[in-house]
N, CA, C and O atoms as CSV, one atom per row, in Angstrom:
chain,resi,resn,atom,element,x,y,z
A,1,UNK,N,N,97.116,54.415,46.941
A,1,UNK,CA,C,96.428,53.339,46.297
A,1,UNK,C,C,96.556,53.509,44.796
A,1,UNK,O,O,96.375,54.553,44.171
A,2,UNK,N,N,96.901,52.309,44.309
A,2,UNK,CA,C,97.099,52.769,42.581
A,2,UNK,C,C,95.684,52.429,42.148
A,2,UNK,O,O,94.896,51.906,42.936
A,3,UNK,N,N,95.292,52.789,40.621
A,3,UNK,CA,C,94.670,52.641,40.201
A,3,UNK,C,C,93.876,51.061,39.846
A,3,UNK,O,O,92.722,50.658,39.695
A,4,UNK,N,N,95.197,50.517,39.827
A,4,UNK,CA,C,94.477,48.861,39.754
A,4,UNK,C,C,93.794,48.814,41.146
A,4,UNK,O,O,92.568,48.904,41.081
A,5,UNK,N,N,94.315,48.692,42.386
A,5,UNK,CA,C,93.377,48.585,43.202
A,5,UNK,C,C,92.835,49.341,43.829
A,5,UNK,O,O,92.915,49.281,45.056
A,6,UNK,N,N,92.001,50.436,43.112
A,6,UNK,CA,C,90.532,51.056,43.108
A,6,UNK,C,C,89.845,50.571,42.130
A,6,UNK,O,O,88.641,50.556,42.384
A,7,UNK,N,N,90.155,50.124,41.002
A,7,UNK,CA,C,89.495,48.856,40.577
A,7,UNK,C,C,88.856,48.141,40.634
A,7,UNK,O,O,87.755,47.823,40.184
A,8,UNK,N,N,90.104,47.560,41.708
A,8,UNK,CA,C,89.407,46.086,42.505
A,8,UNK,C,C,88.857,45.991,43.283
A,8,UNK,O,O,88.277,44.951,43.594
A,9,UNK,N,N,88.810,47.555,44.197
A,9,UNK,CA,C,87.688,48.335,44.921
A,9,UNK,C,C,86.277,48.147,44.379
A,9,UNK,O,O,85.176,47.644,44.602
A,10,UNK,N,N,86.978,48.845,43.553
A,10,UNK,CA,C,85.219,49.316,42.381
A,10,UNK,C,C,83.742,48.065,42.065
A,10,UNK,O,O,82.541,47.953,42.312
A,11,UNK,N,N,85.009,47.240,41.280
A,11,UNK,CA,C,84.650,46.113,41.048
A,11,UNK,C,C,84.200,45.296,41.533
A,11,UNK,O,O,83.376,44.567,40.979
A,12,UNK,N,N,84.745,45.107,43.158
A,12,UNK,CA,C,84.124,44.395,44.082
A,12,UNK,C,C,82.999,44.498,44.897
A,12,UNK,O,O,82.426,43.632,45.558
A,13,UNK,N,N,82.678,46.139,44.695
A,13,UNK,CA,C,82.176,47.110,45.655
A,13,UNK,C,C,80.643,46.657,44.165
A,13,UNK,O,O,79.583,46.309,44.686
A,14,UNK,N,N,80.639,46.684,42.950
A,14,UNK,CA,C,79.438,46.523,42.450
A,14,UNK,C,C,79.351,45.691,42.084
A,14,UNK,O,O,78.576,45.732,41.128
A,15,UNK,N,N,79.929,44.259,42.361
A,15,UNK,CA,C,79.717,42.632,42.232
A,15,UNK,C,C,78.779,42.387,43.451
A,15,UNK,O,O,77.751,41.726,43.308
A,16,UNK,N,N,79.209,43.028,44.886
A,16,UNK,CA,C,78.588,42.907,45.790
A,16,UNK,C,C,77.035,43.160,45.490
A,16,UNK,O,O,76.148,42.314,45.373
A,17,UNK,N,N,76.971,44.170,45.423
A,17,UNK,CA,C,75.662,45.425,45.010
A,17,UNK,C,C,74.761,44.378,43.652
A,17,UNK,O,O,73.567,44.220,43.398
A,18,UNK,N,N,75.731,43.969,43.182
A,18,UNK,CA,C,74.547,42.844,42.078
A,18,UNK,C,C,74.243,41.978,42.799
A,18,UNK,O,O,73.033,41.844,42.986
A,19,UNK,N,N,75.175,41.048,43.493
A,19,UNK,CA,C,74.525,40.029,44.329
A,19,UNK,C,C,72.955,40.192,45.669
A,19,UNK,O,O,72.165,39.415,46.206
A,20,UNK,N,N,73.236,41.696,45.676
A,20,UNK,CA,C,72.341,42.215,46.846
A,20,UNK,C,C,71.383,42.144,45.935
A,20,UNK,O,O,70.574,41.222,46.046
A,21,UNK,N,N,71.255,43.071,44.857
A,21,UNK,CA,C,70.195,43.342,44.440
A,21,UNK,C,C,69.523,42.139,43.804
A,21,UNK,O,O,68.305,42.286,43.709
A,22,UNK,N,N,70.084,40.768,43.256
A,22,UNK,CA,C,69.719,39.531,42.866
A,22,UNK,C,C,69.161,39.195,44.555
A,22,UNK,O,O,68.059,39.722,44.709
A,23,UNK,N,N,69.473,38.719,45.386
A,23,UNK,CA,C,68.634,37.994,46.454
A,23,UNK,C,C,67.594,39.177,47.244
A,23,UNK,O,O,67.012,39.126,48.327
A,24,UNK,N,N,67.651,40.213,46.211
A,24,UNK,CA,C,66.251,41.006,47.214
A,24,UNK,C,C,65.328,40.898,46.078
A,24,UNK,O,O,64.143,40.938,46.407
A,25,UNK,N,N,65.663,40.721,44.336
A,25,UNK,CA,C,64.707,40.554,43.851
A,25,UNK,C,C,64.468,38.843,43.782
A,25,UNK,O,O,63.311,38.502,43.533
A,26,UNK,N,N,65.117,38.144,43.913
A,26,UNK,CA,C,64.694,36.486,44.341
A,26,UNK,C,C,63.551,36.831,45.690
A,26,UNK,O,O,62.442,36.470,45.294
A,27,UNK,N,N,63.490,37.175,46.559
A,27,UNK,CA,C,62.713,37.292,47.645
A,27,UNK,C,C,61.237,38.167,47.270
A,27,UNK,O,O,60.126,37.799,47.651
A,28,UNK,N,N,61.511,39.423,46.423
A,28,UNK,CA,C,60.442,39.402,45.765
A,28,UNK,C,C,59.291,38.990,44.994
A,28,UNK,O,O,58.115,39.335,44.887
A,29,UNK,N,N,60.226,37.941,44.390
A,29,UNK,CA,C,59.755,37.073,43.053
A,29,UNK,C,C,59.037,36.037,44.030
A,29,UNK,O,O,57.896,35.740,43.675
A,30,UNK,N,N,59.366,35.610,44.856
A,30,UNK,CA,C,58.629,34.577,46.047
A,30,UNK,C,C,57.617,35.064,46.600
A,30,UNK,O,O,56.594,34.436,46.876
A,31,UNK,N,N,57.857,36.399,46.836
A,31,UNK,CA,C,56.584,37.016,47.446
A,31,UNK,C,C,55.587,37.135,46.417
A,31,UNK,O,O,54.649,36.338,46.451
A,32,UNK,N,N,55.631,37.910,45.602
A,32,UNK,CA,C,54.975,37.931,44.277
A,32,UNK,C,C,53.534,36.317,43.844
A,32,UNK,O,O,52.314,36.188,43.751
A,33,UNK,N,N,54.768,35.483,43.723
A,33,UNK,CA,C,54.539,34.151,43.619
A,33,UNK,C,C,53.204,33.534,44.145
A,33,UNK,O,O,52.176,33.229,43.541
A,34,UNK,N,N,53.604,33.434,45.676
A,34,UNK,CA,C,52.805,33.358,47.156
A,34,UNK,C,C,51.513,33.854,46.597
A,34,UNK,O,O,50.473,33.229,46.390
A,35,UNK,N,N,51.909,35.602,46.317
A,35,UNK,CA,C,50.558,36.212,46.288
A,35,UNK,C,C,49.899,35.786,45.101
A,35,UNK,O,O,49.039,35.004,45.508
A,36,UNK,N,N,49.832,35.846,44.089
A,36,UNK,CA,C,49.250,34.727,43.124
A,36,UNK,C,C,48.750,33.614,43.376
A,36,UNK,O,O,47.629,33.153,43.158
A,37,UNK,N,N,49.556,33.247,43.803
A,37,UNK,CA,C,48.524,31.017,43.869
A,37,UNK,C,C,47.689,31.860,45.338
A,37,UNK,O,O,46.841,31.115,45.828
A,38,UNK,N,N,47.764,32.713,45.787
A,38,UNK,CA,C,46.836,32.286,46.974
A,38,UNK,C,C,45.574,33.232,46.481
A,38,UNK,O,O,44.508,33.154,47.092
A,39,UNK,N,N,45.734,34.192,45.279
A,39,UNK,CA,C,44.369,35.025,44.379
A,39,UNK,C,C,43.926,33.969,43.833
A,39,UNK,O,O,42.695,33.977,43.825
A,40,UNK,N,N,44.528,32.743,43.211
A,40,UNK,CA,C,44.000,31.659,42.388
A,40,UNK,C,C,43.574,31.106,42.747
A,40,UNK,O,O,42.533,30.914,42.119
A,41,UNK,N,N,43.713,30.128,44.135
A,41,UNK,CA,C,42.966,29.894,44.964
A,41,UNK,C,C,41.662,30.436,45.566
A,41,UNK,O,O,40.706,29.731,45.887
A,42,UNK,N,N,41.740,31.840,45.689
A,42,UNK,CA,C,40.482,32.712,46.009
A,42,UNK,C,C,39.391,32.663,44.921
A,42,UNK,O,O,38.194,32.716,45.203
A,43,UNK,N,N,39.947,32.541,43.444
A,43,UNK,CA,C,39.297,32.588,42.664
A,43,UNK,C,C,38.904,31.164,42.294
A,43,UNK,O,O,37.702,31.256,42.048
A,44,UNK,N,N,39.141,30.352,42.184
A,44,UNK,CA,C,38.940,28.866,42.654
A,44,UNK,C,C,37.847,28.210,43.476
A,44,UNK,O,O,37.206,27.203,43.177
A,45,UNK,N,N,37.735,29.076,44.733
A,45,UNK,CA,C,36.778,28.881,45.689
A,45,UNK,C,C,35.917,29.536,45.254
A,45,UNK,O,O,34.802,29.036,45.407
A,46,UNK,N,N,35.961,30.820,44.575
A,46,UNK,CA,C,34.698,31.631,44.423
A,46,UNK,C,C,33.477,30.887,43.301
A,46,UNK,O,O,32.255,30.762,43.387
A,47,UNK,N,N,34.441,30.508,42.301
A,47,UNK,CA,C,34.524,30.011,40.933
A,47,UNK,C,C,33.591,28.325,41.578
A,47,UNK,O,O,32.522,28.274,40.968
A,48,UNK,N,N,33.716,27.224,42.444
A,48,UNK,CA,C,33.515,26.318,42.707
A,48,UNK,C,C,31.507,26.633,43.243
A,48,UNK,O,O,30.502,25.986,42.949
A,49,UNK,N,N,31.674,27.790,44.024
A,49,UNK,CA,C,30.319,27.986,44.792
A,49,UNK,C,C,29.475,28.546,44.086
A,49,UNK,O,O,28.283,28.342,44.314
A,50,UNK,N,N,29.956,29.551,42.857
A,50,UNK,CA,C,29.076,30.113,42.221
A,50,UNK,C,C,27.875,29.374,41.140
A,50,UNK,O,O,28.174,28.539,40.287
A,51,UNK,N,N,26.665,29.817,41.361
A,51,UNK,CA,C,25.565,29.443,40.849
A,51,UNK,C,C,25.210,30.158,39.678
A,51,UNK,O,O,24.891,31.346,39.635
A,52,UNK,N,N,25.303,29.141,38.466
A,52,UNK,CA,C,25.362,30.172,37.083
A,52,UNK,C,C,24.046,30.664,37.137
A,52,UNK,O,O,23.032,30.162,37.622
A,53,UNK,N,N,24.296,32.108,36.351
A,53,UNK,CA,C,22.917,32.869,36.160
A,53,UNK,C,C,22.041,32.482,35.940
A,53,UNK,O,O,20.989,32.708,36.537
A,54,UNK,N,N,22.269,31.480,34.623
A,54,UNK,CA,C,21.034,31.045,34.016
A,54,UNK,C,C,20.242,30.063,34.909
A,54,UNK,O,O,19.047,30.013,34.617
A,55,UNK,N,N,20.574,29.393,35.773
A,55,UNK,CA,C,19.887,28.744,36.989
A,55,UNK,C,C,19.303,29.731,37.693
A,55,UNK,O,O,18.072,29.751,37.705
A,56,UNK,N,N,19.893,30.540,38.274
A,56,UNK,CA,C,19.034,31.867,38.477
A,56,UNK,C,C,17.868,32.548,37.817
A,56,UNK,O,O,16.873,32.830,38.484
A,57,UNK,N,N,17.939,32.794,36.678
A,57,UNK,CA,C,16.742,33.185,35.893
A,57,UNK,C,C,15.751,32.469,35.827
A,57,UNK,O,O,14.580,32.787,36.040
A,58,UNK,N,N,16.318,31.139,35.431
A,58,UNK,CA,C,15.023,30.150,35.504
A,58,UNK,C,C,14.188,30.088,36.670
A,58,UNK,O,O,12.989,30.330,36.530
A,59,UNK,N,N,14.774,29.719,38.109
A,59,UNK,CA,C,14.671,29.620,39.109
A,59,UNK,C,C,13.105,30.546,39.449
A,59,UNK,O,O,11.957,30.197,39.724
A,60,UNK,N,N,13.856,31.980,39.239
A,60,UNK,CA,C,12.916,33.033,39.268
A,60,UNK,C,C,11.902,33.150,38.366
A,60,UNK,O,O,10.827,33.712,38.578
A,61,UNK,N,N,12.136,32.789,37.684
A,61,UNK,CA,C,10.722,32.341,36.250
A,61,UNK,C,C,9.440,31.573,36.777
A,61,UNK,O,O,8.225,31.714,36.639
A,62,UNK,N,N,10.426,30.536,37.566
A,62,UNK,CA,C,9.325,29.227,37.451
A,62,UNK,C,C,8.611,29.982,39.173
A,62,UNK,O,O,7.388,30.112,39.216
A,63,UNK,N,N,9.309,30.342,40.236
A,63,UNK,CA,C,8.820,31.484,41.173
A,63,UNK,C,C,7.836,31.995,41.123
A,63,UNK,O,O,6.911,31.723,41.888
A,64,UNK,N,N,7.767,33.060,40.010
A,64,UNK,CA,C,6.800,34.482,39.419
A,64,UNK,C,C,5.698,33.788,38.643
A,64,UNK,O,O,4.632,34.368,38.435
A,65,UNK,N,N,5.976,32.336,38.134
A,65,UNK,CA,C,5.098,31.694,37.829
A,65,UNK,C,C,3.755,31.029,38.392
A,65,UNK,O,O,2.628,30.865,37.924
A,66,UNK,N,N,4.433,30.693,39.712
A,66,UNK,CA,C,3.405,30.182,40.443
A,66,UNK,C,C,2.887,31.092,41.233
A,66,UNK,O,O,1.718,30.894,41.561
A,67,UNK,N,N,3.524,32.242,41.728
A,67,UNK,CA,C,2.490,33.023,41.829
A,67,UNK,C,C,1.960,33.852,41.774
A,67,UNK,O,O,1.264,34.404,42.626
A,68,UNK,N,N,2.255,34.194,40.421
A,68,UNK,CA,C,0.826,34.770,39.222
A,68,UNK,C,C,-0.045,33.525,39.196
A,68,UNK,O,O,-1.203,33.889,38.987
A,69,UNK,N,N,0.032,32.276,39.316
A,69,UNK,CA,C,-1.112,31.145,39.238
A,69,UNK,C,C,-1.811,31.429,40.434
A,69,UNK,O,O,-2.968,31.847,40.393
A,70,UNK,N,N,-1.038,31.185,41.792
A,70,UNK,CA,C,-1.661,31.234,42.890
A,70,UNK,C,C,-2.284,32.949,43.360
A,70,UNK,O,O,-2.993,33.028,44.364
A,71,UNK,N,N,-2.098,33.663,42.912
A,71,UNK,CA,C,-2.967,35.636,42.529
A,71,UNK,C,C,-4.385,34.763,41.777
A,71,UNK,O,O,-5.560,34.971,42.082
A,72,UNK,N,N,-4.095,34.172,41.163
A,72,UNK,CA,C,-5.787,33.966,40.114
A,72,UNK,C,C,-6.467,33.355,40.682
A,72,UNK,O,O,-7.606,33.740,40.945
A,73,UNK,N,N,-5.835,31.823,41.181
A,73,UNK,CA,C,-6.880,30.898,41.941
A,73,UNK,C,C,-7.400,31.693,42.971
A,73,UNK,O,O,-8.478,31.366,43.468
A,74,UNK,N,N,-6.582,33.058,43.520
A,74,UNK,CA,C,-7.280,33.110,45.189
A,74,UNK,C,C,-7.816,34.627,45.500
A,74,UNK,O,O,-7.944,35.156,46.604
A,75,UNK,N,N,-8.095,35.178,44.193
A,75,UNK,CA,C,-8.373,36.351,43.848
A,75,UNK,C,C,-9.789,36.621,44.839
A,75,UNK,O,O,-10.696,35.794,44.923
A,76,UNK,N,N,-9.779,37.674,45.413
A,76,UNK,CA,C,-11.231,37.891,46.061
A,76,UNK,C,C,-12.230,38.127,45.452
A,76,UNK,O,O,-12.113,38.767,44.406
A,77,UNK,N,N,-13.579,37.684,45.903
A,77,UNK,CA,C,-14.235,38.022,45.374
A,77,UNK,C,C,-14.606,39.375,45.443
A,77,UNK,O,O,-14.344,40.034,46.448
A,78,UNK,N,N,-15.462,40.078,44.023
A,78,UNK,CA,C,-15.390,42.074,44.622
A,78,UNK,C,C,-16.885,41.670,45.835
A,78,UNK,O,O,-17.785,40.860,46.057
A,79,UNK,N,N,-16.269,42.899,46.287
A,79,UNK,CA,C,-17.329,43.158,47.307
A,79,UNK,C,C,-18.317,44.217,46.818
A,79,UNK,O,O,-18.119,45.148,46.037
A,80,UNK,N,N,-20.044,43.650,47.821
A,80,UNK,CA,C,-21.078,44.533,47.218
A,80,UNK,C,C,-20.730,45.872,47.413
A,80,UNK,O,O,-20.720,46.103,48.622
A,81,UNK,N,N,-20.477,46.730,46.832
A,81,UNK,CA,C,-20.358,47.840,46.420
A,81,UNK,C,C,-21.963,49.044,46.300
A,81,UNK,O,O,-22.880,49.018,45.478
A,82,UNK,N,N,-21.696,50.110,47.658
A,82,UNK,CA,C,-23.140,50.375,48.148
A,82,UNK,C,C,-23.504,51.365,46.828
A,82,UNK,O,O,-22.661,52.197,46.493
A,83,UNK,N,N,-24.880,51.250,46.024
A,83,UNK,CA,C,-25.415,52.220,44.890
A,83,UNK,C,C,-25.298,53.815,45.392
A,83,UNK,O,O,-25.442,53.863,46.613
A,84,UNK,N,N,-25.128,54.832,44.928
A,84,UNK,CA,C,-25.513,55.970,45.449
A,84,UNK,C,C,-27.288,56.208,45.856
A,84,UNK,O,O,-27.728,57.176,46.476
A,85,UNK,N,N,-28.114,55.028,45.309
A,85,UNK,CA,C,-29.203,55.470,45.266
A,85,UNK,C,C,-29.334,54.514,46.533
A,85,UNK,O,O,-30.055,55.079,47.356
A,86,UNK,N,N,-28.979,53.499,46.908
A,86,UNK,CA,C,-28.863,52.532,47.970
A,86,UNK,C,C,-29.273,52.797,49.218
A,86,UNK,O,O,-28.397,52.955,50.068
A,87,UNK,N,N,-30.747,52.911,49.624
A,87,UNK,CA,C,-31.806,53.815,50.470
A,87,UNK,C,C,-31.017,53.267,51.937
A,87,UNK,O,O,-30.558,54.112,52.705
A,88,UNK,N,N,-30.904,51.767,52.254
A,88,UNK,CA,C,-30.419,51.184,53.288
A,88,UNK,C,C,-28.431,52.006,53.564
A,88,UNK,O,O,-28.027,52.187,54.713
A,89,UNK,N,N,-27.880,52.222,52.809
A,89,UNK,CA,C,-26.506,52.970,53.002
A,89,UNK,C,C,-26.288,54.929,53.140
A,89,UNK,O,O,-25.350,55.683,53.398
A,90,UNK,N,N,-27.549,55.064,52.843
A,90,UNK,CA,C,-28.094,56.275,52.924
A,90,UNK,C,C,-28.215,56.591,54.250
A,90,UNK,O,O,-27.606,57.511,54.796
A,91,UNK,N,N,-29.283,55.568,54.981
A,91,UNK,CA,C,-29.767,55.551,56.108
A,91,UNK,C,C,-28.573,55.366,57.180
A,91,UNK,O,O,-28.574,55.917,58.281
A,92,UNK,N,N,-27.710,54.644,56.776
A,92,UNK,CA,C,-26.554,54.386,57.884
A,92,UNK,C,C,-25.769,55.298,57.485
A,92,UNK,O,O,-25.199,55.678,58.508
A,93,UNK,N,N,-25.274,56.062,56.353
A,93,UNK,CA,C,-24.913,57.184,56.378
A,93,UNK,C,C,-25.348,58.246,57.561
A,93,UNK,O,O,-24.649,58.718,58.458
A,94,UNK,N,N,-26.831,58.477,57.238
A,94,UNK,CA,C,-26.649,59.733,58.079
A,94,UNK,C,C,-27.354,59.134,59.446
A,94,UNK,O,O,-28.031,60.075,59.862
A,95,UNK,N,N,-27.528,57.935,60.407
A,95,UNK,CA,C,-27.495,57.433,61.522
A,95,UNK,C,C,-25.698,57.581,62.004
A,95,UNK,O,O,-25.366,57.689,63.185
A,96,UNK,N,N,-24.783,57.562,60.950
A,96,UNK,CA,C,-23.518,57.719,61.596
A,96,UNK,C,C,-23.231,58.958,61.920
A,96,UNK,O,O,-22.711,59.194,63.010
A,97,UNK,N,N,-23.552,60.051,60.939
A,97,UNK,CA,C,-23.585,61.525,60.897
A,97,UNK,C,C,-24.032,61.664,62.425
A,97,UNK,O,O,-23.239,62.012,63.300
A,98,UNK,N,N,-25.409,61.355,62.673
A,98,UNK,CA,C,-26.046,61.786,64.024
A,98,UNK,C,C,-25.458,61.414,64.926
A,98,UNK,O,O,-25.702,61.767,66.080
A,99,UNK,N,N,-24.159,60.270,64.442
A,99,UNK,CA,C,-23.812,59.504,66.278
A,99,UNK,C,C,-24.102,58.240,66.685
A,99,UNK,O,O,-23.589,57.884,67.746
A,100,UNK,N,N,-24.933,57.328,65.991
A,100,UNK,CA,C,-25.541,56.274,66.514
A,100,UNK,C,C,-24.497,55.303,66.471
A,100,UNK,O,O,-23.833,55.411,65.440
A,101,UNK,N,N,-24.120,54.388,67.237
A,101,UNK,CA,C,-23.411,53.287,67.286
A,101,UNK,C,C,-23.298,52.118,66.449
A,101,UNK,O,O,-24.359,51.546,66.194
A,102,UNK,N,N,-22.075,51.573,65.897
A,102,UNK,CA,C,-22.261,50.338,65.268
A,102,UNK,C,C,-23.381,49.312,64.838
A,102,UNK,O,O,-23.693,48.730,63.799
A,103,UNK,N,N,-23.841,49.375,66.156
A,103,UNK,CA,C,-24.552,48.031,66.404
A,103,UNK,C,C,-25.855,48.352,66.122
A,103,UNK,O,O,-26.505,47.459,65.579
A,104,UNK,N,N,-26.478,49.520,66.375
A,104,UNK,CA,C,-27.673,50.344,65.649
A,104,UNK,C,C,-27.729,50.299,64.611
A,104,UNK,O,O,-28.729,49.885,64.025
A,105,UNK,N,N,-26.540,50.760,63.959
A,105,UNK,CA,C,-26.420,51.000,62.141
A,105,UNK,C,C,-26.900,49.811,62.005
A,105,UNK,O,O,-28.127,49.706,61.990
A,106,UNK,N,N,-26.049,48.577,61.868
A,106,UNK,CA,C,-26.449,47.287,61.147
A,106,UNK,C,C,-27.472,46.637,61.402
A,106,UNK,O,O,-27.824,45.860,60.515
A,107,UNK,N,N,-28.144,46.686,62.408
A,107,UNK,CA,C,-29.317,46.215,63.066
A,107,UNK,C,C,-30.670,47.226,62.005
A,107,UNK,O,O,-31.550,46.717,61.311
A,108,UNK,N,N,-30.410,48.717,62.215
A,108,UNK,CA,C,-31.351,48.985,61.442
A,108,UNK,C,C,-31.092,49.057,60.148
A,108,UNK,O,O,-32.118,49.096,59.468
A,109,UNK,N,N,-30.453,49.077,59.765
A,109,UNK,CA,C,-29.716,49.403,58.150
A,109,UNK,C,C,-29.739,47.463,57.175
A,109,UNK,O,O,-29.761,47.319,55.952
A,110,UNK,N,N,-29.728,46.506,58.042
A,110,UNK,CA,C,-29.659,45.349,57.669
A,110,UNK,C,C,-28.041,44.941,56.710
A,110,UNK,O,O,-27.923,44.135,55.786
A,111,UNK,N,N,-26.913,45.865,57.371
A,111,UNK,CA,C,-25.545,45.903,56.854
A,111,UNK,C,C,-24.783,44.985,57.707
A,111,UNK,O,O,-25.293,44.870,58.821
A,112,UNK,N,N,-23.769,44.330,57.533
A,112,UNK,CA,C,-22.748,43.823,58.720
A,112,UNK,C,C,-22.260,45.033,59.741
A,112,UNK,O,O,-22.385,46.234,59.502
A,113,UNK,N,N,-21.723,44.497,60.838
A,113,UNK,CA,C,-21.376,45.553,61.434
A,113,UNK,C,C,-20.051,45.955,61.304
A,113,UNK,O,O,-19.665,47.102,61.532
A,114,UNK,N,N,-19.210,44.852,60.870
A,114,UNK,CA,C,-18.235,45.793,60.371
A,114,UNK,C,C,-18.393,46.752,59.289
A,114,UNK,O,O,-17.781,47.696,59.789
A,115,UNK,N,N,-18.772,47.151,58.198
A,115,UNK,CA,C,-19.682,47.754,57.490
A,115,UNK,C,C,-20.164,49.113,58.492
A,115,UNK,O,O,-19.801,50.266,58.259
A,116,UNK,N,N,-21.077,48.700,59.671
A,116,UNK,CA,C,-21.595,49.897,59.841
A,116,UNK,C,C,-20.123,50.725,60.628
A,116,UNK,O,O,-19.871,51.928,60.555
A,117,UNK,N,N,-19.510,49.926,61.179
A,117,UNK,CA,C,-18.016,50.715,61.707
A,117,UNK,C,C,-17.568,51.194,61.296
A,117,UNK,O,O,-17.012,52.209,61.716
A,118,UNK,N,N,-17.517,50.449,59.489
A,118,UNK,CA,C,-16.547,51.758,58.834
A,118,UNK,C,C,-17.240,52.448,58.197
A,118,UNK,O,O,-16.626,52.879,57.221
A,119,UNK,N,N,-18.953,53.027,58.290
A,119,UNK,CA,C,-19.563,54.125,57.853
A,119,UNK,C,C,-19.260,55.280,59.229
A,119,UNK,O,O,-18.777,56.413,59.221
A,120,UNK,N,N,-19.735,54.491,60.254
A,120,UNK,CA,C,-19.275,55.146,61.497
A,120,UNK,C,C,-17.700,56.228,61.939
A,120,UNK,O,O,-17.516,57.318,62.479
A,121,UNK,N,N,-17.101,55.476,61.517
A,121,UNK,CA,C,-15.235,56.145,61.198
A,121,UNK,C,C,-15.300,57.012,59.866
A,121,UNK,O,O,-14.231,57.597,59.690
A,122,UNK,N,N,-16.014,57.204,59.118
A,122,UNK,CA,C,-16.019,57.807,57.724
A,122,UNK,C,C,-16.633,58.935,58.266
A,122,UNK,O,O,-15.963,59.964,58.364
A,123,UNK,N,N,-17.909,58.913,58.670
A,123,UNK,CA,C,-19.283,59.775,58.900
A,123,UNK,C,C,-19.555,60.327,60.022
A,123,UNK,O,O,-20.341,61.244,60.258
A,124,UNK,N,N,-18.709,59.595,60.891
A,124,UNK,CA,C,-19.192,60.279,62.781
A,124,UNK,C,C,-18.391,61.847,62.882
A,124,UNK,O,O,-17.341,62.300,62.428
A,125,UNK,N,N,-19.600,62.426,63.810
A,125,UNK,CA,C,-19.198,63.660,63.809
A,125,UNK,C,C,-18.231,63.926,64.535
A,125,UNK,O,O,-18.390,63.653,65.725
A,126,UNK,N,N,-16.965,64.510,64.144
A,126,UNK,CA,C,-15.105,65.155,64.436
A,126,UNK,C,C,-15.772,65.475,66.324
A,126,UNK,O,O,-16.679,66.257,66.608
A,127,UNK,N,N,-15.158,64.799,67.100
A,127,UNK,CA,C,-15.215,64.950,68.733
A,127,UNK,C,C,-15.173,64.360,69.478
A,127,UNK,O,O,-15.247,64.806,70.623
């Protein structure tokens, strides 16, 4: 083989090899492509549904607003709160100590009976 045609070997052999490597990066460039418009799209959809912050903040403002209003209007009233010197809470004190039942306490004590229940659960003797 002479030198001209190893040449034309050569030559042909990396004309080929460009053409390969042109239609594998054309097929890339498509793929590439594809993948783009279809992130843009993703971002598109995301971008369409999203609810700006600041609608958000407000939202939650006007929320926390009403009820901190509705906490005030419906605030309990305090409850009577028994004196330490409070002869009648004394007495159901230690009627619970001894054992006596709910319905004793408040009857003699002149307390509700839920009241005397929960001196009863506080004060009844461990058994």
């Amino acid at each position: 083989m002479s030198v001209v045609d190893m040449n034309m070997v050569l030559g042909g052999s990396l004309l080929g090899l460009l053409i390969v490597q042109l239609v594998v990066s054309l097929l890339a460039w498509r793929h590439l492509a594809r993948k783009l418009r279809a992130i843009n799209e993703a971002q598109a959809r995301l971008a369409s549904t999203d609810v700006p912050t600041s609608m958000l903040v407000t939202g939650m403002a006007r929320v926390e607003a009403r009820l901190q209003h509705l906490e005030r209007e419906h605030q309990p009233l305090p409850a009577a709160q028994a004196q330490p010197g409070d002869r009648a809470y004394e007495l159901a004190q230690r009627m619970a100590r001894n054992g006596a039942e709910a319905g004793e306490i408040a009857e003699a004590c002149g307390i509700n009976l839920h009241e005397a229940e929960l001196l009863r659960r506080l004060h009844a003797p461990a058994g």
